[in-house]
N, C-alpha and C positions, 0 to 999 in steps of 0.2 A: 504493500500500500504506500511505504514512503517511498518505496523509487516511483511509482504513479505520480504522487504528490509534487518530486521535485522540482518537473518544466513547469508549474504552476508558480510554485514559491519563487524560482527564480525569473517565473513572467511578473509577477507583482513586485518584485524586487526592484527591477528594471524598472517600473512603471512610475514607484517611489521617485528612485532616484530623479527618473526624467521632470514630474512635477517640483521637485525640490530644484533643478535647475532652470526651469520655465515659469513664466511669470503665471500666474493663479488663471485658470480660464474661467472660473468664475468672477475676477474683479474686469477682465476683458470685458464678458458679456454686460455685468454691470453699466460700465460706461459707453460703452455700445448704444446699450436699450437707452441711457436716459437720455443721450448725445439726438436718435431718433425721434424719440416720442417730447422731444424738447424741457425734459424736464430738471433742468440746473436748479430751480429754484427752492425744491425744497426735497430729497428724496432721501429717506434713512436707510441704510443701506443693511442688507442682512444680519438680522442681531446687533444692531448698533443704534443708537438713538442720537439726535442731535440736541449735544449737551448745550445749546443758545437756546434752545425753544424755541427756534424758526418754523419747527414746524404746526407752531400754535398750539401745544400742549403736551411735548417732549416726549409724544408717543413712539413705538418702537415699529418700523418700517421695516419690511420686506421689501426689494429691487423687485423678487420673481411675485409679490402678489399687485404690483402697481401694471396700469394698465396706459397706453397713450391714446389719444384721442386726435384726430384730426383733421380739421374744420379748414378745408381749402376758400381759396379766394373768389373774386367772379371771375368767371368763364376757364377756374381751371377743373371743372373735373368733366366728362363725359359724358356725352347726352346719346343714346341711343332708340331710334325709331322703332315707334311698335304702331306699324302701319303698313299697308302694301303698298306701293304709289310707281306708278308706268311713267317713265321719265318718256317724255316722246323728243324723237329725234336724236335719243343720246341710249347708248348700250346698255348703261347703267341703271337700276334701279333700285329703288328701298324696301327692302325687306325687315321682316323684324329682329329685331337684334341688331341689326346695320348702323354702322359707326355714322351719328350727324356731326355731332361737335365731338372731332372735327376728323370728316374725312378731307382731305385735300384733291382728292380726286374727283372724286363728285362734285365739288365745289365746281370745279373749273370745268368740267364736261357738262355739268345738269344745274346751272346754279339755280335756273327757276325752281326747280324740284327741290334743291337744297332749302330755300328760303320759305317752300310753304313746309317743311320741318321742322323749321326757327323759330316761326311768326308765330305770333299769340297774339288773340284779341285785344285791343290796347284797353278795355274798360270791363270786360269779366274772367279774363287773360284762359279764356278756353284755347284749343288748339285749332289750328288751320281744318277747315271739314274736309281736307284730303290727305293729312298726316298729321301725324302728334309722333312725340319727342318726349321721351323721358330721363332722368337719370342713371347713369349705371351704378352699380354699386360694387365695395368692395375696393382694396388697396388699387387693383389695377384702374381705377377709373380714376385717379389721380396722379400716376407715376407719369405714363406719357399720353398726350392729347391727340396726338395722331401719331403712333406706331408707324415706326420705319426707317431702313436703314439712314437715309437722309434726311428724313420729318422728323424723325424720333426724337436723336438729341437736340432739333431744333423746338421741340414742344417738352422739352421735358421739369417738370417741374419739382414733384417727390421721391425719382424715379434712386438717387443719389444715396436719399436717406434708408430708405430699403435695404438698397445693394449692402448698404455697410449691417445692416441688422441682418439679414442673412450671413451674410459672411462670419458674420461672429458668433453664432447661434440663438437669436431672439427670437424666442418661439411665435407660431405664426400667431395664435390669439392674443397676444401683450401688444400688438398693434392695428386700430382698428382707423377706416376711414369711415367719417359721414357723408359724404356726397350729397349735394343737394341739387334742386332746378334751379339756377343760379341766376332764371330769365324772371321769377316772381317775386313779390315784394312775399314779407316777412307773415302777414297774415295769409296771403294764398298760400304760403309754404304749408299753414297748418292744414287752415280746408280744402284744398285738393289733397296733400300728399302726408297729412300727419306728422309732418315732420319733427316738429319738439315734443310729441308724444312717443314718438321714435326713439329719438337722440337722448329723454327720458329714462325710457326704457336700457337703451344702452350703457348710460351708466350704473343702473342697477343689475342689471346684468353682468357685466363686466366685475363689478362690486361681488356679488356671489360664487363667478368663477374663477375668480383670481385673488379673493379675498381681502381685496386693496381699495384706494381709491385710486382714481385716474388724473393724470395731468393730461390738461388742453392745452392743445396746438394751433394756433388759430392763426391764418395768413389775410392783412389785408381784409375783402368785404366777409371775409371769416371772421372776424373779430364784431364786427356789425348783427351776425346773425347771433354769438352767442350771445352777443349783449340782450337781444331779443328774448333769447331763448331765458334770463337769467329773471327778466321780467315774468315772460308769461309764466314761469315755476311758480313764482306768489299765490297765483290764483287758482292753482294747481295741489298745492301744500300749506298747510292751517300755518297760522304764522307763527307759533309756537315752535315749530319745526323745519321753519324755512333754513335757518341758519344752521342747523344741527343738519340737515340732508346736503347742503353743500357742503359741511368740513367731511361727513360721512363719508362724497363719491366723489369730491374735487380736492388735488392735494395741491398744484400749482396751474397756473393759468400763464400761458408765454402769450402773450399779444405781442406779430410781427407787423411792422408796415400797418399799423393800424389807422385809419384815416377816422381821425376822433371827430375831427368835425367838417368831414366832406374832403371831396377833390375837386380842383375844377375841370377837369378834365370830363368828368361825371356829364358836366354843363354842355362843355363843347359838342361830346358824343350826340345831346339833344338836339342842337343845332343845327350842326352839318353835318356829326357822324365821325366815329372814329374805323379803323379798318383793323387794328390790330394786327398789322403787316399783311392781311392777305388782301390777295390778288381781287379787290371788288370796290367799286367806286365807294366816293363817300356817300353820296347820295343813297346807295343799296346799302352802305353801311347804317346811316340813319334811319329807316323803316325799318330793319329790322331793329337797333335798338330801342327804337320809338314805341315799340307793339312789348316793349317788356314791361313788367311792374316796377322790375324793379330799376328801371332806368335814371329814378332820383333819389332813390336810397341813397346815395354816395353824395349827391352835389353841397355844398357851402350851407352853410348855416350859422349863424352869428352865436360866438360863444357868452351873447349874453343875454338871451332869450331861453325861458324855461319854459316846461309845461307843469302845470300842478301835478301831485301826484294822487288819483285817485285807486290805490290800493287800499285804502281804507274804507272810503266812500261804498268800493268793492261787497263790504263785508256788513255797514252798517247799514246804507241804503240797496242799498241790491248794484248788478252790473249793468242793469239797461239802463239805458239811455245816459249813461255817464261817460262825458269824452274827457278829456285831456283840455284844460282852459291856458291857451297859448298867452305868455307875456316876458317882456321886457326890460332892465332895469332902467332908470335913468342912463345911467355910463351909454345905455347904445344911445340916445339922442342926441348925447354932449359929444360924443368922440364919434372920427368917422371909420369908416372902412368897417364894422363892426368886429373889430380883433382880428381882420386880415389884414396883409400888407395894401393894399388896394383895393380900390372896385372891381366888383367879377369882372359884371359886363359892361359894355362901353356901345350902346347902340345910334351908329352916325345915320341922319336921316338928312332927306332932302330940301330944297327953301320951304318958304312958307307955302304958296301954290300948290303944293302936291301932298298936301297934308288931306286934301278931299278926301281921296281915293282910301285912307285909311283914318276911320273915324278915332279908332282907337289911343292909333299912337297921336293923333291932331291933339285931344283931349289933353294927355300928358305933355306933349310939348309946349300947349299955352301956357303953362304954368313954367316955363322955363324964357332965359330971355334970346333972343334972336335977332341973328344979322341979314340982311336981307339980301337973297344970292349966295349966301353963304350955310353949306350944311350946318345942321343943330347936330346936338349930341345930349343922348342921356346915357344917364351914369344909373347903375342899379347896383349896392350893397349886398353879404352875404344875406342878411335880414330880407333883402327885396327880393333875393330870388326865392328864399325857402319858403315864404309868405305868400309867393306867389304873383306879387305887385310884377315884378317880369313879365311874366304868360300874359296877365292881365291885356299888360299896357301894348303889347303886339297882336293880343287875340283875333282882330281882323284882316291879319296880315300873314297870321299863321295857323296854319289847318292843323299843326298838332296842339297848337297852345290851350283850347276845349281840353282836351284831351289831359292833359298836365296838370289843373287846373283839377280836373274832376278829381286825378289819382292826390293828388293835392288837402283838397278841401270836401269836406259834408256836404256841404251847399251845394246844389246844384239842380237844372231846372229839368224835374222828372220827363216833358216831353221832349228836350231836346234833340235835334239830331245834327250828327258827324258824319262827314262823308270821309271813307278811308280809304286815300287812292293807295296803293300798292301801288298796282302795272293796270293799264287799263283792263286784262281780262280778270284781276282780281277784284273790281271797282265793286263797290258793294254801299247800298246805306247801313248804316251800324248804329241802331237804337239804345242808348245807355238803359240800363236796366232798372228798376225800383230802387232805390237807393236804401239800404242796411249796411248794420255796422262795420262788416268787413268788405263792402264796398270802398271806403275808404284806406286808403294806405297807408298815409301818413301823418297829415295835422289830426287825421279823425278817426286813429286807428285807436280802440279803449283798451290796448294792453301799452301799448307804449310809443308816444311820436318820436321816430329815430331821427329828426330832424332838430334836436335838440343836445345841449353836452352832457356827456357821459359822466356820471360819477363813479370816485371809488367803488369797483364791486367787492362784495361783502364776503371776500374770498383770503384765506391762509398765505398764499403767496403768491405774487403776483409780478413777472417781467415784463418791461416795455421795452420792443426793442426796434430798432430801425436805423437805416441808413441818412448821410445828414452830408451837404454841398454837393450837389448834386443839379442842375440847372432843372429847374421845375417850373412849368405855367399856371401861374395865381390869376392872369385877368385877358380878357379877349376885346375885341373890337370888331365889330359885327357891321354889316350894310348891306339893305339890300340889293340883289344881286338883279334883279330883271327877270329872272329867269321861274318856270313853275316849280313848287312843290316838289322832291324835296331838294332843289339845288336851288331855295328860293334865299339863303343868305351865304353870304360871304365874309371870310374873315379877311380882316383889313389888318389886324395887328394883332399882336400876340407879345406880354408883358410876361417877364421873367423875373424868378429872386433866385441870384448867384450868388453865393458864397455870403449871404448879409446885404445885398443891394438888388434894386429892381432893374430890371434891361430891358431892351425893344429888339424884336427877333433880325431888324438888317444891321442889328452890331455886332449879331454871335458872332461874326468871322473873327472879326480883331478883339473880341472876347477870347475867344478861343484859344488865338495866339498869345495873346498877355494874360491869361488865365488870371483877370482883373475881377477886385469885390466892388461888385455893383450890380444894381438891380436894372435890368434895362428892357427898353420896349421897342419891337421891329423898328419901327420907321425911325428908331436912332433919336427919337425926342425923350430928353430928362423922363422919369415919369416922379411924379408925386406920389408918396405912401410912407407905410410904416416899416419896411422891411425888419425882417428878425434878423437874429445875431449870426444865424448860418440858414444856409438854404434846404427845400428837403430832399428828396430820392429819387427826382425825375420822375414823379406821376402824383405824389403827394407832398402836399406844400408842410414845410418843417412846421406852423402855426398848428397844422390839426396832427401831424405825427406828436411833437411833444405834449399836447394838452395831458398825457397821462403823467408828467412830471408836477401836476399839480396836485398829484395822489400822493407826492410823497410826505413827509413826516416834517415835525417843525425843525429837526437837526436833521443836514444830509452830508454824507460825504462822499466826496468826489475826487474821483481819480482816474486822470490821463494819460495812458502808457499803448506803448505802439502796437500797432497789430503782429510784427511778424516777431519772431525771438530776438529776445535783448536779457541784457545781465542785468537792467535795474536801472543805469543810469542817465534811463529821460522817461523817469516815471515821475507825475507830479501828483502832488495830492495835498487838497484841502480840506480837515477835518471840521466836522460840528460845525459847518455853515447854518447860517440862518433860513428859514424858509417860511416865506409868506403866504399863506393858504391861496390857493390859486393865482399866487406867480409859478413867471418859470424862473427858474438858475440859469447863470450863466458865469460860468469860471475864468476865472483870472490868471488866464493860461497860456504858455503860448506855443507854437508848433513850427517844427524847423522844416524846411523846406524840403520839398518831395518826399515827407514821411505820413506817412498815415497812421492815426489814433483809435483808439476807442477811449472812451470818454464815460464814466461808469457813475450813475448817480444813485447813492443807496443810503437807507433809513440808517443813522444814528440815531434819534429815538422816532417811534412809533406807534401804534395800536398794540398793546399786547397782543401777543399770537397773532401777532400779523405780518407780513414783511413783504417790501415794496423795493424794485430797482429799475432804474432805467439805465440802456445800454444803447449810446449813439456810437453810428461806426463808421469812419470819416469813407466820402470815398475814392476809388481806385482812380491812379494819373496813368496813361501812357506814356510812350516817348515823346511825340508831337502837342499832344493837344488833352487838356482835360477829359477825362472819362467822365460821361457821363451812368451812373449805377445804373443798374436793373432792378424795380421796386419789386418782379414777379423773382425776379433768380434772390435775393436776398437770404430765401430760406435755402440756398446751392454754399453758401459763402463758408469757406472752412475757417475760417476764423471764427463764426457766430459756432459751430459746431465745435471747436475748442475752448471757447470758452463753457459751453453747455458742460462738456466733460468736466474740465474742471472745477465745475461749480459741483457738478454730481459728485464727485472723489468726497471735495471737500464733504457737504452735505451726510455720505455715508460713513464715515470714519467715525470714530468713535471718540478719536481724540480730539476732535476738531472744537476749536473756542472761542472762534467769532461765527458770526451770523455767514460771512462771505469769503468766497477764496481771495487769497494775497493776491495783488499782481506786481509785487515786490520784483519776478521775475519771471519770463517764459522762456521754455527748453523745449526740444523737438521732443514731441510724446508719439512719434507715428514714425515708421519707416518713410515714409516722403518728406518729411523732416530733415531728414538728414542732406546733406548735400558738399558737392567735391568742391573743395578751399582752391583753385591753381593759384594763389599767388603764396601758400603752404605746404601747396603739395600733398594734402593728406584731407580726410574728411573735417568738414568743419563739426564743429561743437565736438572735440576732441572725447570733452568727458562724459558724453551720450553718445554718440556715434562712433563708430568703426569701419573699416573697409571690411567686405564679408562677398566674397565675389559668390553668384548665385549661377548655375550657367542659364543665358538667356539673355544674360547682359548686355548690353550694347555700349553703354556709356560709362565712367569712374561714379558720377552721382548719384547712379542707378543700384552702385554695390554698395554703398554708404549706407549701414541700418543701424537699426540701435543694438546696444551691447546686452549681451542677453541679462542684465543684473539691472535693467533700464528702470523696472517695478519699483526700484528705490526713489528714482527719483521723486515719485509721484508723494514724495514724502514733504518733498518742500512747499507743497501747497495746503498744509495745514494750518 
C-alpha cells in the first residue's frame, strides 16, 4: 500500500513546493474579480475585515460571495430583432434573433429596413408595425456591438474586462450584465420591459447565490438609470427598510463618466443629429434619435433647480395624482448660465420681416432688442432648455418640438395632432394618446424628474470617476437652414471648454498646435462665460462630471500623482482641506509638462459608515497634437483598472489602516509593466522586473516580467 501511496505523496509534495514558490492564485483571482466588477471601493477580502470601517460597519467580507453588476451606457449594449421583415431590393433580411444595434452590414445594404428596427413611436414609444427590436441579454451583449474581425475591436466596449476575468479564473456567475433598451426613457423601461423589477430581482438573487452583496458598475447614461432605479426602490420597500436593503445587496457603487447634470451633446443629437461614426447622414441620424424617449434624459439642466420630493406625500396621501413640483432658487435669477460655463443654445434668426412666417419665434424675439437688416439672436440657458422654454419658443418652426414638449411636460392638448415625417412612404398622422402618469417622462414623471441634481445616494461607498481636459462642446449656435424637416437647422458655431477656457471650433487648428487654456468658439470670437478650472472628457462637460464632488465630506484630501510608475517624487498632496457643501475643490497644484495625473479626492471626515472619493484622470497627449479622450473607452483605461486593484488589495488585507491605498508610490504589478531600459541595458524597474526570455518572443520588452517573489511587493500599499 505504501509503494501505491508514494507517486501521490510525492505528487502533493511537488505541488506544495510549487505554490510556496508562486504567488497565491487565490489573491490573483481576488484582484482580478474586483479590478472587473469595479469594485476598489470597499471589498473585505477572505477572512479579513476592514479594520477603518469603510465598509460601514466592519463586517467580515468574502471576495468569492460578492457579486459585480453592470449597468452599460447608451447605445452600448445590443438590440436584437424579434420580427420577420423582407428587406426589398437588398439580400439581406431580419430575422429573429438578428443583430440590429448594430449590425454594420445591414446598415449599409438595407438601411431603410435597418431604421424601421430603431424607430419607436416618438409619444407611446411602441415599435415600428413592421419590426421591433429588443434587448439582448447577458455579458455578451455588452462586450462587443458589432462582432468582427475589423468591427469588433472597433465597437468594443466590456469586451477587455472579461478577457482578464476569465483568464484568471472568475467564475462565470460573480459577473452579471443588465442590459437595457437604451432607446426608452426611464419609466417605459418599467412598463414595457420590467426593468427595475428585474434588476431588483437580480440583486436578490445574486445576494442568495453568492451570499454577498454586489458592487455596481455603472458607465455614463448607466449611472442615470440607477439613479432611477434607487428612486423607484422607495416605493417599492416600506421605508423602514429602504436603507437596511441597500447596505444588505449594495456594497460599492463606481459611477464612471457620469453626466450628473446632462451633456450637451444630448441637445445637439435633437437638432441635427449625431451619427456616432456611422456611415448615415445626420438628418437619418436625427429621426431616429428623435422617435426615442429617451432622447433628453441626458440634455442640460441647471444645477439649481429642484423638484420636491414626494416620497412621503407617496405614503400619506396616496400616489395619484402627485407629480414632482419643479422650482428654483434665487442664485438661478441673479447669476447667469445656470452653473454652466455658457449658454447651451445660441439660436440666430433673420431681420424683423420674416419673423411672419414663424409666429412663435416672432413672439420671443419682440421681447428682445433688434437691429434692423441685421440677424437677432436668442440665447437659451440650461434652465431654458430642461423647462422647455427652447421647444416652446421654435414650436412653429419645428415639427419635433410638439413632440419634446409632450415627453417634457403633463400639459398637453389631449386632441392634438403631429405629423411624423420619416421618409415619405412612412408618413403617417400620429395621435398623442390620453395622457396618464407614465405618459410623461420627465418634468411629470411621479417616481423621479431626472432633469434635476443628483444627490448623495444613501449608499456605503461610493467612487466618482472620470476623465478631465479633454476639448468638450458646452454650447451651439443654430440657424435656420432653408431646407425641410429634418435638415431644417444648421449649426453655425460650436463653443468649446479647453483645459479651463471656452473656444470657437475655427480656432481648434492653432489650438491644437499651442495646446492653449482657453475656452473658444468656431468663428474664433472671445466667447463670454464661466469656464471651470479644467475641461471635461470630450462628450461631457467637467460642470456635470464633477457635481459628484459635492458629495464629499467637510474635510477632503487630495492627492496628485502621475498615472504611469514613479518612486514618489511628484506626488503632491493636500490634507484636511476645507469643503463647502456643494462647492467643488480645486487644488493648488501644479503639473509638469507632458505628464499626466490622477488627481484623487477622498473623505477625511465623513458620514459614519460611509465613504466617498472622487478620481479625475488627466488626459492622454500625443506626439503632435493634444488627444483628445474617449468618454465610451474610459472604462478600457488601464490605469482606472490599476488603481481598482489597488484599492481592492488594500480594502482586503487585514492589516490595512486607513480608509485608502497610499499613492506614496506605483510599481509594475502586471507583466506589461515591465519594460526594456536601452539606455541600461537591462529591464527597467530592476527591483520588480527581470529578463525571463519566454520562447515567442520577438522583442527584449517582451521578456521583461516580474520576478516571481513580485506578491511582496503588493505589500507597500498598505
Amino acid at each position: 500500500m505504501s509503494v501505491l501511496l508514494r507517486p501521490l505523496i510525492l505528487r502533493r509534495q511537488e505541488e506544495e513546493r510549487r505554490r510556496r514558490r508562486s504567488p497565491s492564485a487565490r489573491i490573483i483571482v481576488v484582484f482580478l474579480f474586483l479590478i472587473f466588477v469595479g469594485g476598489p471601493s470597499a471589498v473585505a477580502g477572505e477572512e479579513a475585515h476592514d479594520s477603518n470601517g469603510a465598509d460601514g460597519g466592519g463586517e467580515t467580507l468574502s471576495y468569492s460571495k460578492l457579486s459585480g453588476i453592470i449597468i452599460p451606457g447608451f447605445a452600448s449594449a445590443q438590440l436584437r430583432a424579434w420580427s420577420v421583415l423582407d428587406c426589398p431590393y437588398s439580400p439581406l433580411d431580419f430575422n429573429p434573433l438578428d443583430l440590429v444595434w448594430l449590425d454594420s452590414t445591414k446598415l449599409l445594404s438595407a438601411v431603410n429596413c435597418w431604421l424601421k428596427c430603431m424607430l419607436l413611436d416618438p409619444y407611446n414609444q411602441t415599435d415600428h408595425r413592421e419590426c421591433k427590436s429588443r434587448p439582448d441579454s447577458g455579458l455578451s451583449a455588452i462586450t462587443e456591438l458589432c462582432p468582427g474581425y475589423i468591427t469588433g475591436p472597433l465597437s468594443s466596449v466590456w469586451k477587455e474586462w472579461l478577457t482578464w476575468c476569465i483568464e484568471f479564473g472568475i467564475e462565470a456567475n460573480a459577473i452579471i450584465a443588465v442590459p437595457y433598451d437604451w432607446r426608452l426613457s426611464a419609466s417605459m423601461l418599467e412598463e414595457r420591459d420590467l426593468y427595475f423589477h428585474k434588476l431588483k430581482l437580480t440583486f436578490e438573487t445574486t445576494l442568495k447565490l453568492r451570499g454577498g452583496p454586489s458592487i455596481v458598475f455603472a458607465h455614463s447614461m448607466g449611472n442615470n438609470v440607477f439613479r432611477y432605479f434607487l428612486e423607484w426602490l422607495k416605493f417599492e420597500i416600506a421605508p423602514r427598510q429602504y436603507i437596511q436593503w441597500l447596505d444588505e445587496h449594495v456594497h460599492a457603487y463606481f459611477a464612471v463618466g457620469a453626466p450628473h447634470l446632462g451633456s450637451t451633446e444630448a441637445l445637439k443629437a435633437s437638432l441635427i443629429g449625431v451619427t456616432f461614426g456611422l456611415p448615415i447622414a445626420e438628418g437619418t441620424a436625427r429621426l431616429m434619435q428623435n422617435s426615442f424617449g429617451s432622447s433628453l434624459w441626458l440634455i442640460p439642466f441647471s444645477k439649481y433647480c429642484k423638484a420636491d420630493n414626494i416620497y412621503w406625500k407617496h405614503f400619506y396621501e396616496g400616489k395619484k395624482g402627485h407629480y414632482h413640483t419643479h422650482h428654483c432658487d434665487e442664485v438661478e435669477f441673479k447669476t447667469m448660465y445656470s452653473g454652466w460655463p455658457t449658454d447651451i443654445v445660441n439660436i440666430e434668426l433673420p431681420s424683423a420681416p420674416e419673423f411672419e412666417a414663424y409666429p412663435s419665434i416672432s413672439k420671443v424675439a419682440q421681447e428682445t432688442s433688434m437691429e434692423c437688416g441685421r440677424p437677432d439672436q436668442l440665447s437659451f440657458n440650461a434652465r431654458e432648455v430642461s423647462d422647455g422654454t427652447l421647444f416652446k419658443a421654435i414650436e412653429d418652426y419645428d415639427p419635433d418640438s410638439k413632440r419634446l414638449l409632450y415627453q417634457l411636460h403633463k400639459h398637453i392638448h389631449r386632441d392634438a395632432t403631429v405629423k411624423l415625417i420619416i421618409e415619405d412612404r412612412f408618413s403617417s398622422e400620429v395621435s398623442p394618446p390620453q395622457f396618464t402618469a407614465l405618459s410623461c417622462f420627465y418634468q411629470g414623471d411621479p417616481v423621479l424628474n431626472p432633469l434635476t441634481p443628483w444627490e448623495r445616494p444613501p449608499l456605503k461607498n461610493i467612487f466618482c470617476i472620470y476623465g478631465i481636459d479633454s476639448k468638450t462642446e458646452v454650447g451651439y449656435y443654430f440657424a435656420p437652414s432653408g431646407k425641410p424637416y429634418p435638415d431644417n437647422w444648421i449649426m453655425t458655431d460650436v463653443v468649446y471648454e479647453y483645459e479651463g477656457t471656452l473656444l470657437s471650433r475655427q480656432t481648434l487648428f492653432f489650438i491644437l498646435l499651442a495646446c492653449m487654456n482657453n475656452l473658444f468658439h468656431r468663428s474664433g470670437n472671445s466667447v463670454s462665460g464661466n469656464p471651470g478650472p479644467v475641461s471635461g472628457d470630450g462628450t461631457v462637460s467637467y460642470n456635470s462630471l464633477a457635481w459628484c464632488k459635492t458629495w464629499l465630506g467637510s474635510k477632503v484630501n487630495i492627492t496628485r500623482a502621475p498615472q504611469s510608475e514613479h518612486d514618489g517624487s511628484d506626488v503632491q498632496v493636500e490634507l484636511n482641506v476645507d469643503h463647502h457643501q456643494g462647492n467643488d475643490l480645486i487644488p493648488n497644484m501644479t503639473r509638469a509638462p507632458r505628464s499626466k495625473y490622477v488627481t484623487y479626492y477622498e473623505d477625511s471626515e465623513s458620514i459614519p459608515g460611509r465613504r466617498m472619493a472622487v478620481w479625475e484622470l488627466d488626459k492622454g497627449i500625443s506626439y503632435f497634437f493634444c488627444y483628445i479622450a474617449n468618454h465610451r473607452n474610459i472604462v478600457r483605461s488601464p490605469v482606472l483598472m490599476r488603481e481598482l486593484w489597488l484599492q481592492m488589495w488594500h480594502d482586503i488585507h487585514p492589516d490595512a489602516k486607513s480608509k485608502f491605498v497610499t499613492k506614496a508610490k506605483r510599481g509594475p504589478l502586471r507583466d506589461v509593466d515591465c519594460y526594456w531600459d536601452y539606455a541600461k541595458a537591462r529591464c527597467a524597474w530592476s527591483e520588480y522586473c527581470e529578463y525571463r526570455y519566454v520562447f515567442g518572443d520577438v522583442h527584449l520588452g517582451q521578456s521583461c516580467r516580474l520576478k516571481s517573489s513580485s506578491e511582496d511587493l503588493l505589500a507597500l500599499y498598505l
